[in-house]
C-alpha positions as a Python dict, from the first residue, in 0.01 Angstrom:
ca = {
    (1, 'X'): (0, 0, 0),
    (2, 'X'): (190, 126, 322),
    (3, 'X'): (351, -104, 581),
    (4, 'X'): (197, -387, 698),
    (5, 'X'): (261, -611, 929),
    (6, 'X'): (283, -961, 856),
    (7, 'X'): (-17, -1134, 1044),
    (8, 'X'): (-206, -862, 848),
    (9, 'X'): (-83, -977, 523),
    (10, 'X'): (-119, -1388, 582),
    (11, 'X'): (-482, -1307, 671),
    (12, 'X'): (-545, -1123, 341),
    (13, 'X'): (-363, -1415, 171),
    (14, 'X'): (-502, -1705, 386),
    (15, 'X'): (-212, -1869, 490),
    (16, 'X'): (-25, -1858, 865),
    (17, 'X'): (165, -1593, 977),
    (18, 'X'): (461, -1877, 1036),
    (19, 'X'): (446, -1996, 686),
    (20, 'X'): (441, -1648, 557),
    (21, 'X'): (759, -1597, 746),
    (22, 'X'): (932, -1909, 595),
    (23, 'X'): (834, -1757, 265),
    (24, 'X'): (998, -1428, 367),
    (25, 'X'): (1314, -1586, 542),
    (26, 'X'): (1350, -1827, 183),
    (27, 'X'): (1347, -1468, -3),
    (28, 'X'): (1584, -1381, 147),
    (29, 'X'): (1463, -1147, 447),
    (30, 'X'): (1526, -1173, 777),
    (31, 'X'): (1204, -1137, 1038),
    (32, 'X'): (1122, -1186, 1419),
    (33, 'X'): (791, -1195, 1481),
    (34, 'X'): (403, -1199, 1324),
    (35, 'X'): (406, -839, 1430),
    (36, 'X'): (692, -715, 1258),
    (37, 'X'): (611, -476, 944),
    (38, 'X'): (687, -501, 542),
    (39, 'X'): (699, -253, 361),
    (40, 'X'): (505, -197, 42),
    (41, 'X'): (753, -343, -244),
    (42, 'X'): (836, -624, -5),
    (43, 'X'): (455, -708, 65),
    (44, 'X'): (317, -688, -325),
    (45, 'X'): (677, -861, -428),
    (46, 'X'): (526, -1190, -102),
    (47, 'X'): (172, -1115, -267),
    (48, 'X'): (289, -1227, -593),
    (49, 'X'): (468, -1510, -518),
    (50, 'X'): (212, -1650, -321),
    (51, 'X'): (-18, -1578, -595),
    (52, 'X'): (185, -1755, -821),
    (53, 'X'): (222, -2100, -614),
    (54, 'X'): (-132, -2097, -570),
    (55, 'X'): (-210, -2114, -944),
    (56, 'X'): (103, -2410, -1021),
}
């Protein structure tokens, strides 16, 4: 996976761009916009913790 940018990456995981960031922001990371860009280990590292709420 290269960089994506984050309203890329809520769309694949079905959830808002702005709660995406709050996810991001409680890891830890420190974004702007829905157009700013993650890079790979940051995007799978989001991918799997959304993955994991949504099975709790």
């Amino acid at each position: 996976m290269d960089n994506v940018r984050i309203f890329e990456l809520a769309k694949k995981l079905n959830i808002t761009s702005q709660k995406l960031i709050s996810l991001l922001e409680e890891m830890g990371r420190s974004v702007r916009r829905h157009m700013s860009s993650l890079d790979s280990k940051v995007a799978e590292e989001i991918c799997r913790k959304v993955n994991t709420k949504a099975q709790e």
